[in-house]
C-alpha positions as MATLAB code, in Angstrom:
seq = 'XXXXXXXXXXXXXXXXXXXXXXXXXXXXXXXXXXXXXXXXXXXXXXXXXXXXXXXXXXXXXXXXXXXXXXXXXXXXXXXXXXXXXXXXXXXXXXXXXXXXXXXXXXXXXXXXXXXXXXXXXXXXXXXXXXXXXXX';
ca = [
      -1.001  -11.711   17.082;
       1.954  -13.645   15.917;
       4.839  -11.870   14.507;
       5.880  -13.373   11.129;
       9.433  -13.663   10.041;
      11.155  -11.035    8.154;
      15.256  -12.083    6.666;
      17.020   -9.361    4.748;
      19.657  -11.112    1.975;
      21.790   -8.917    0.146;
      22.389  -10.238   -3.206;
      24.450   -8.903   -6.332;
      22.601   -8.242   -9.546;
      23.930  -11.208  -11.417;
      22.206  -12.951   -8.461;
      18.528  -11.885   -9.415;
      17.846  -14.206  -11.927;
      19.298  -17.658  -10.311;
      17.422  -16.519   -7.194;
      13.911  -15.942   -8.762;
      14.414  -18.879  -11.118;
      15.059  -21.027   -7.832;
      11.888  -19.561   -6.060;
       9.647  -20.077   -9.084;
      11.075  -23.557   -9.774;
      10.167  -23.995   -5.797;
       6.308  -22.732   -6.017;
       7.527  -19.763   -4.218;
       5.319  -16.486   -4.532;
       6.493  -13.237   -5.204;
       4.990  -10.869   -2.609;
       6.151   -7.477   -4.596;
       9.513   -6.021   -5.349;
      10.219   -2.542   -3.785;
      12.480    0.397   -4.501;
      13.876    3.378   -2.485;
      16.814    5.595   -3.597;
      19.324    5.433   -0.415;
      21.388    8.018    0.937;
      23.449    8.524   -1.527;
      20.815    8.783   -4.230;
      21.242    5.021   -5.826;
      18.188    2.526   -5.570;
      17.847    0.325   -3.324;
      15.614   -2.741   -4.841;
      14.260   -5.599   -2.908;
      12.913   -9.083   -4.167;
      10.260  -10.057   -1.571;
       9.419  -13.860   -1.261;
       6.880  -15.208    0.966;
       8.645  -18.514    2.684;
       5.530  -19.923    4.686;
       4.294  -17.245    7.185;
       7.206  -15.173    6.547;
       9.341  -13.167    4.160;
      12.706  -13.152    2.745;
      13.939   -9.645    1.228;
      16.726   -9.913   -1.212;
      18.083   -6.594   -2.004;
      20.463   -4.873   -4.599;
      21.728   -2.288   -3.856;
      23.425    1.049   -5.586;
      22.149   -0.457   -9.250;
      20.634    1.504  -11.790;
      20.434   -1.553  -14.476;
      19.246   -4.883  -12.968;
      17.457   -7.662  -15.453;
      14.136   -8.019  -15.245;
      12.320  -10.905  -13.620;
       9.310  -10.474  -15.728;
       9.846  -13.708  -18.038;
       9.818  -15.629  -14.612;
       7.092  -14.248  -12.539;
       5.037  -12.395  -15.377;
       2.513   -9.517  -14.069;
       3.542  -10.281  -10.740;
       7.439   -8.656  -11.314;
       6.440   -6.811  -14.094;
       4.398   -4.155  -12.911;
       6.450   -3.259  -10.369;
       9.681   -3.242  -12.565;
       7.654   -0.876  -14.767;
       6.710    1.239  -11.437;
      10.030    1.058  -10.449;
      11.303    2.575  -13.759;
       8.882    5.209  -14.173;
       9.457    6.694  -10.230;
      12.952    6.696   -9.630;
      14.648    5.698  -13.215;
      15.811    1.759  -12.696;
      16.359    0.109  -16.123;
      14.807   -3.402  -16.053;
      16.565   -5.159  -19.028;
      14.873   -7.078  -21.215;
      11.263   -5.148  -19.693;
       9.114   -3.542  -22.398;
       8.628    0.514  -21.425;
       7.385    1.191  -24.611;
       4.527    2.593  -22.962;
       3.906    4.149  -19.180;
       2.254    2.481  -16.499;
       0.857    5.402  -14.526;
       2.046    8.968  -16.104;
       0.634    9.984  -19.120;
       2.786    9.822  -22.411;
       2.653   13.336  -22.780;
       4.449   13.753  -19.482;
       8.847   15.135  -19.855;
      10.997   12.358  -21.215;
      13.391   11.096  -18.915;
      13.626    8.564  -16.025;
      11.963    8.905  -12.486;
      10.181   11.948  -13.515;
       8.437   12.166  -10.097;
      11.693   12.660   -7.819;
      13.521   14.497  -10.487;
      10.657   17.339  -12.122;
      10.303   19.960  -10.053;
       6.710   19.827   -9.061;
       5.673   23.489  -10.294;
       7.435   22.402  -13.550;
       4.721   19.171  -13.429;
       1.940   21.659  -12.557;
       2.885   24.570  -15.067;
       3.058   21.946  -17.741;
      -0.517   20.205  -17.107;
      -2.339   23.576  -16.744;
      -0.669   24.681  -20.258;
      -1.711   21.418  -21.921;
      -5.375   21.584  -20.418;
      -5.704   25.551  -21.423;
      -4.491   24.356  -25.054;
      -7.264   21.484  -25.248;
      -9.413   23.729  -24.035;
      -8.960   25.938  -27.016;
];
């Protein structure tokens, strides 16, 4: 099996924009963007482009407000901008999260609810709310 190419770019978040508008402009797909908070608790976001049989990662890092590449690559960015803000609380500007993606809209306010609600907080909530409806 041939191993495909993987190249890791770090670029600034006034760098996003230029880079996707560049890739789009080139025919270039968007694999998926990906998120991780680091060690020191700040995201970590990475841009993935597939360059023929490979891959090239460009990653921000330590930014909690990036701009959104949704006007650029449509569903394919915005889905997992709106992930992205729902897990771990990264501000897409300009990216509608009027409504959630995968928790209900009953759920705590707040951003990146699932790293930052304690989970018997998650589980004492949804068992009041189910004994309520069930009244």
């Amino acid at each position: 099996m041939q191993e495909q190419p993987y190249n890791k770019i770090s670029i600034t978040r006034e760098e996003i924009v230029p880079t996707a508008k560049k890739m789009r402009e080139d025919g270039v797909i968007l694999a998926m963007i990906h998120g991780y908070l680091g060690e020191d608790g700040k995201p970590n976001i990475s841009y993935e482009y597939q360059i023929g049989n490979g891959i090239e990662s460009y990653t921000v890092e330590g930014e909690d407000v990036l701009p959104s590449i949704a006007g650029i690559y449509d569903l394919a960015a915005e889905w997992p901008e709106r992930e992205l803000n729902e897990l771990i609380g990264v501000t897409f500007e300009g990216l509608d999260t009027s409504k959630r993606l995968f928790m209900p809209d009953s759920m705590l306010d707040g951003q990146g609810q699932i790293l930052v609600t304690p989970m018997e907080e998650l589980i004492r909530k949804t068992h009041t709310k189910k004994e309520e409806s069930e009244t």
